[in-house]
FIMIZA-830754 format. One record per residue (C-alpha): residue number from 1; residue in one letter; chain; x, z, y. Coordinates in nm, 4 decimals, always signed. Each point is the difference from the previous one (the first is absolute). Layout:
residues N
+-----+----+----+----------+----------+----------+
:   i : aa : ch :       c1 :       c3 :       c2 :
+-----+----+----+----------+----------+----------+
: NUM :  a :  A :        X :        Z :        Y :
...
+-----+----+----+----------+----------+----------+
This chain:
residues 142
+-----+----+----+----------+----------+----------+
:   i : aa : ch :       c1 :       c3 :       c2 :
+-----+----+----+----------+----------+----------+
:   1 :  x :  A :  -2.6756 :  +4.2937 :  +2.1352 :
:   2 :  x :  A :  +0.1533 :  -0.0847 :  +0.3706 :
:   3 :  x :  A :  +0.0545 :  +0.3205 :  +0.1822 :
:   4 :  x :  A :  -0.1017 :  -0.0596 :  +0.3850 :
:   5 :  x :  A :  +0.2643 :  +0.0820 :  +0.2469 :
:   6 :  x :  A :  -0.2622 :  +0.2067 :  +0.1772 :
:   7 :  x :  A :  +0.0109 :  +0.2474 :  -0.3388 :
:   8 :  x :  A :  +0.3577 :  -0.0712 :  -0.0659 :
:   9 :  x :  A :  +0.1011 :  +0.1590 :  +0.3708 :
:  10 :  x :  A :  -0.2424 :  +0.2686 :  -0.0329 :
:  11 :  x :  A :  +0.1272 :  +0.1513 :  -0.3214 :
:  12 :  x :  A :  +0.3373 :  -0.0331 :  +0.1139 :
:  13 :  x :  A :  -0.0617 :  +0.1757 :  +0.3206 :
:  14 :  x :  A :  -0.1662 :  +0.2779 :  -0.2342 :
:  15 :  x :  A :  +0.2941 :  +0.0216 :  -0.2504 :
:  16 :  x :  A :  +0.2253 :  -0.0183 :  +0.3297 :
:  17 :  x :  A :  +0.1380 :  +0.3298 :  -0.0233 :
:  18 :  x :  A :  +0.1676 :  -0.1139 :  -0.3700 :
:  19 :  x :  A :  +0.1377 :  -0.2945 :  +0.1103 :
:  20 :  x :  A :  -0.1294 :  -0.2491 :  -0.2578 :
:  21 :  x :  A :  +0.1200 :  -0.3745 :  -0.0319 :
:  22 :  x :  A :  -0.2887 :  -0.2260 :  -0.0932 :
:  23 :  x :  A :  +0.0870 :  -0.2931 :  -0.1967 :
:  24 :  x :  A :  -0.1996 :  -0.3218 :  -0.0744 :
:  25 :  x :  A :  -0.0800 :  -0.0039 :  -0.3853 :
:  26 :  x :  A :  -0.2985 :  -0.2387 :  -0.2033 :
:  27 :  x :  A :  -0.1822 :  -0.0336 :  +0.3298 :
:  28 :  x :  A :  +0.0158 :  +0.4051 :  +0.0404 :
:  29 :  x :  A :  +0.2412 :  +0.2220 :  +0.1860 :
:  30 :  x :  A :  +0.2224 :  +0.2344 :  -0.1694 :
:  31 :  x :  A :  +0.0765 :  +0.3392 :  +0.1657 :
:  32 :  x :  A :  +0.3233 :  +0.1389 :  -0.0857 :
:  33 :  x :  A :  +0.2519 :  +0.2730 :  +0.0918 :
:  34 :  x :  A :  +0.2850 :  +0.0220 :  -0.0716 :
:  35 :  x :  A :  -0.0011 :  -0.3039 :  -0.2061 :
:  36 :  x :  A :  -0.2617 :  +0.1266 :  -0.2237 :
:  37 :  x :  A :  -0.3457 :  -0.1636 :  +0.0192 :
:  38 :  x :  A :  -0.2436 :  +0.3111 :  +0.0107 :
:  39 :  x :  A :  -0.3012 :  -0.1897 :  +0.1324 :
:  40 :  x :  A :  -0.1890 :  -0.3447 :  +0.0139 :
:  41 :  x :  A :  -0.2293 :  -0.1749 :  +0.2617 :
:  42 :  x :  A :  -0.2467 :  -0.2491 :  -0.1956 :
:  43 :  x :  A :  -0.3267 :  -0.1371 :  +0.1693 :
:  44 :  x :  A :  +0.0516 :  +0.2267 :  +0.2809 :
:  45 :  x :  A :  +0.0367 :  +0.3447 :  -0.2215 :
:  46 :  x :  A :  +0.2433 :  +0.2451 :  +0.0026 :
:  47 :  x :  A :  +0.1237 :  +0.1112 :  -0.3634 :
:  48 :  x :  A :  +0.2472 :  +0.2553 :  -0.0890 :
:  49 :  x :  A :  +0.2179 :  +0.0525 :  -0.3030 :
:  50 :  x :  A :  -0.1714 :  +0.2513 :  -0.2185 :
:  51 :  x :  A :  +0.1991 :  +0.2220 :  -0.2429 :
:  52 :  x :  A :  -0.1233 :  +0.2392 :  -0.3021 :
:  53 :  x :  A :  -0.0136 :  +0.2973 :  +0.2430 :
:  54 :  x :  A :  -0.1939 :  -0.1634 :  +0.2841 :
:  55 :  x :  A :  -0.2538 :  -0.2807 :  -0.2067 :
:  56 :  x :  A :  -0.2594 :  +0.2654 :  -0.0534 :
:  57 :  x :  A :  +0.0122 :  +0.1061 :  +0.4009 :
:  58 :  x :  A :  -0.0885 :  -0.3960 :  +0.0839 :
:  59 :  x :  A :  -0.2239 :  -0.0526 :  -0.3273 :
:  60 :  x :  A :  -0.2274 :  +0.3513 :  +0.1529 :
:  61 :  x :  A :  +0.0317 :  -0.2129 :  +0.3832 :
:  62 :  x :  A :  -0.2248 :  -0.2779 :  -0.1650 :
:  63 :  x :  A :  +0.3381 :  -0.2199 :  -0.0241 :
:  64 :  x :  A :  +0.0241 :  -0.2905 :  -0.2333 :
:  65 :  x :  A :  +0.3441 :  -0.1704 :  -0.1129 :
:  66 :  x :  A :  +0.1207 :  -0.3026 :  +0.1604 :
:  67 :  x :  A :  -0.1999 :  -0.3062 :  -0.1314 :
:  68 :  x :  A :  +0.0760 :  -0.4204 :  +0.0116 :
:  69 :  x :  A :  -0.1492 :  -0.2764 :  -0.1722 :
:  70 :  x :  A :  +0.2164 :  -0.2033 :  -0.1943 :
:  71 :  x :  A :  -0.2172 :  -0.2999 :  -0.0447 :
:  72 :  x :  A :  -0.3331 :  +0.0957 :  -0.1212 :
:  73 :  x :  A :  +0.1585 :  +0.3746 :  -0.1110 :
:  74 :  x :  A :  +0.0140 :  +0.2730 :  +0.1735 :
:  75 :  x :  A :  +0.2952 :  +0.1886 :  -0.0245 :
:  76 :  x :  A :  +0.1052 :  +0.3825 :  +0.0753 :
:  77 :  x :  A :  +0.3272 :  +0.1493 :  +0.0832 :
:  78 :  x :  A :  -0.0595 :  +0.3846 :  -0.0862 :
:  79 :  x :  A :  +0.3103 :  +0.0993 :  +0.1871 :
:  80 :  x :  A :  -0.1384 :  -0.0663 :  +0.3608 :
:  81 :  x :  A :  -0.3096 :  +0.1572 :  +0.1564 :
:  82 :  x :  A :  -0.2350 :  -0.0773 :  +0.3028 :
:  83 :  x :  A :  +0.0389 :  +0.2476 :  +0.2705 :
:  84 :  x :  A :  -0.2884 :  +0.1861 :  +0.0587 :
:  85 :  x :  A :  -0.1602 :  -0.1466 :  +0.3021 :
:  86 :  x :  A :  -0.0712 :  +0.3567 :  +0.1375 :
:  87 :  x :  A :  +0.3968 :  +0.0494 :  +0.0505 :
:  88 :  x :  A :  +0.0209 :  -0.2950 :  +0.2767 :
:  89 :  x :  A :  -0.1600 :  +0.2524 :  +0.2317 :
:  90 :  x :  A :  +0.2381 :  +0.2989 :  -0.1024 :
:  91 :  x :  A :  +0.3202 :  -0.1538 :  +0.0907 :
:  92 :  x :  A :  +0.2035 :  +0.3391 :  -0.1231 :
:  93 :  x :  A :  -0.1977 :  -0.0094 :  -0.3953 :
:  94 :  x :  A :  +0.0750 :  -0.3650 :  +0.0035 :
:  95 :  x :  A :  +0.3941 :  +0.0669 :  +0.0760 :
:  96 :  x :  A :  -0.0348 :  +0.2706 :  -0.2792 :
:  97 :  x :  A :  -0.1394 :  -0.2412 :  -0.2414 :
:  98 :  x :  A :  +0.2377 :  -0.2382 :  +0.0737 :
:  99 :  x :  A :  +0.2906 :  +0.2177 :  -0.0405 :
: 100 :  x :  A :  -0.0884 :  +0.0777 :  -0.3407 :
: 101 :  x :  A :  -0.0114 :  -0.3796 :  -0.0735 :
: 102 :  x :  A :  +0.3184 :  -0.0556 :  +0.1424 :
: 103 :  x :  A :  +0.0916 :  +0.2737 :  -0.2505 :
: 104 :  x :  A :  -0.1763 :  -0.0807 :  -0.2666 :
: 105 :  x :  A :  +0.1239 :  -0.3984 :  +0.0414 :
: 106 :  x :  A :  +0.3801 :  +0.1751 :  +0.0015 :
: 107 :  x :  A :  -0.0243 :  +0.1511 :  -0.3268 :
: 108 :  x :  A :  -0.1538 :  -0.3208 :  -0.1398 :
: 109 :  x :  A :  +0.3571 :  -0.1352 :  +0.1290 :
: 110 :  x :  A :  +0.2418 :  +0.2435 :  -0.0762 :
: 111 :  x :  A :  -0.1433 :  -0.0142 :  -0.3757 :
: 112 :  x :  A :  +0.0197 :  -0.3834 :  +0.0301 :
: 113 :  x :  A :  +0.3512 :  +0.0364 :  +0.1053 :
: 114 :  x :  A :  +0.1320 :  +0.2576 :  -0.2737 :
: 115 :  x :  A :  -0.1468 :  -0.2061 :  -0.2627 :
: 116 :  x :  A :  +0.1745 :  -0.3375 :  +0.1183 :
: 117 :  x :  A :  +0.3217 :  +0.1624 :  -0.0015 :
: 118 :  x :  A :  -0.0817 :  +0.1454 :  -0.3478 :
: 119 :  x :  A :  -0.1061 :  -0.3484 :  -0.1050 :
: 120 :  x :  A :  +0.3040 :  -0.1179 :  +0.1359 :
: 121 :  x :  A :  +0.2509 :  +0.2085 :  -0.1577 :
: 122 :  x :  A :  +0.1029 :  +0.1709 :  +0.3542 :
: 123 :  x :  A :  -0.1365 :  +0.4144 :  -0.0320 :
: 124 :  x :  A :  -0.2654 :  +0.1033 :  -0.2079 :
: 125 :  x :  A :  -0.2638 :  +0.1832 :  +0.2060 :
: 126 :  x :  A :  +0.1025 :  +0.3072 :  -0.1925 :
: 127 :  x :  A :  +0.2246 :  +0.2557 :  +0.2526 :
: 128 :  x :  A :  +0.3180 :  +0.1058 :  -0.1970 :
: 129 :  x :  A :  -0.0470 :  -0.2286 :  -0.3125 :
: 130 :  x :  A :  +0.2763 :  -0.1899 :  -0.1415 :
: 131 :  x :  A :  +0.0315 :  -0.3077 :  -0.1258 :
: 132 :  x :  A :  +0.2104 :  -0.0460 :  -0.3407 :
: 133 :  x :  A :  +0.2746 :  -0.2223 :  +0.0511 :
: 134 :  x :  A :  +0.0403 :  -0.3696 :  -0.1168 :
: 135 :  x :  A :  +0.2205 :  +0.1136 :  -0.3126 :
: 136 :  x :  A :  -0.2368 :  +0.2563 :  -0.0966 :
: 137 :  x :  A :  -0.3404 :  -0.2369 :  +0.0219 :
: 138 :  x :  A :  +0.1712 :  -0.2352 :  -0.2090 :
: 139 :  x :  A :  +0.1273 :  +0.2407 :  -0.2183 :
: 140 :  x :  A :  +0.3363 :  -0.0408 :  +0.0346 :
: 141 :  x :  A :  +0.1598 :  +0.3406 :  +0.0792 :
: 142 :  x :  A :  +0.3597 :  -0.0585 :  +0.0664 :
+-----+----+----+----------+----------+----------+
């Protein structure tokens, strides 16, 4: 799935405008902003993160998820999309569909991130919600 640096530069100059930094990744290129990864170059194919709100809008643009082989298996990662190939000539709908990745891949992290600090013990993801005190979960009011 090596991405040619002929398709590499072109989507970049596309998604110029948002400033993406395009990583190497699995022999693909990750697109990310902000240091969130909201889309993927494989095979010279532009995917975007996908979230419950915009899957249909890709499923109805003929869009299939992101797909590898894994040794004779082929494999699917729901959460990332192919960009419809129309878009590349509508530079303005692509930006717009690439916002709401970079939006939808945000959320994915900022849920990611509240429920690592609730698995760690730091804040629960719930605003105003207190944590009982040592004494009390052990049951030793003193």
């Amino acid at each position: 799935m090596a991405v040619s640096h002929g398709f590499q530069s072109f989507i970049l100059d596309l998604l110029g405008p948002l400033e993406p930094v395009a990583r190497r990744m699995f022999g693909g290129v990750g697109l990310f902003h902000n240091g969130v990864m909201f889309g993927l170059l494989a095979g010279d194919t532009l995917h975007f993160r996908v979230s419950g709100a915009t899957v249909e809008r890709y499923k109805s643009a003929g869009s299939e998820p992101f797909t590898y082989m894994r040794g004779d298996r082929r494999m699917s990662i729901g959460a990332y999309h192919v960009v419809p190939e129309g878009l590349m000539d509508r530079p303005e709908d692509l930006l717009e569909w690439a916002r709401e990745a970079i939006v939808a891949a945000g959320a994915v992290q900022r849920a990611r991130n509240g429920l690592a600090r609730h698995k760690s013990g730091g804040e629960t993801p719930s605003i105003g919600a207190r944590r009982p005190s040592a004494r009390r979960r052990q049951g030793r009011l003193q």
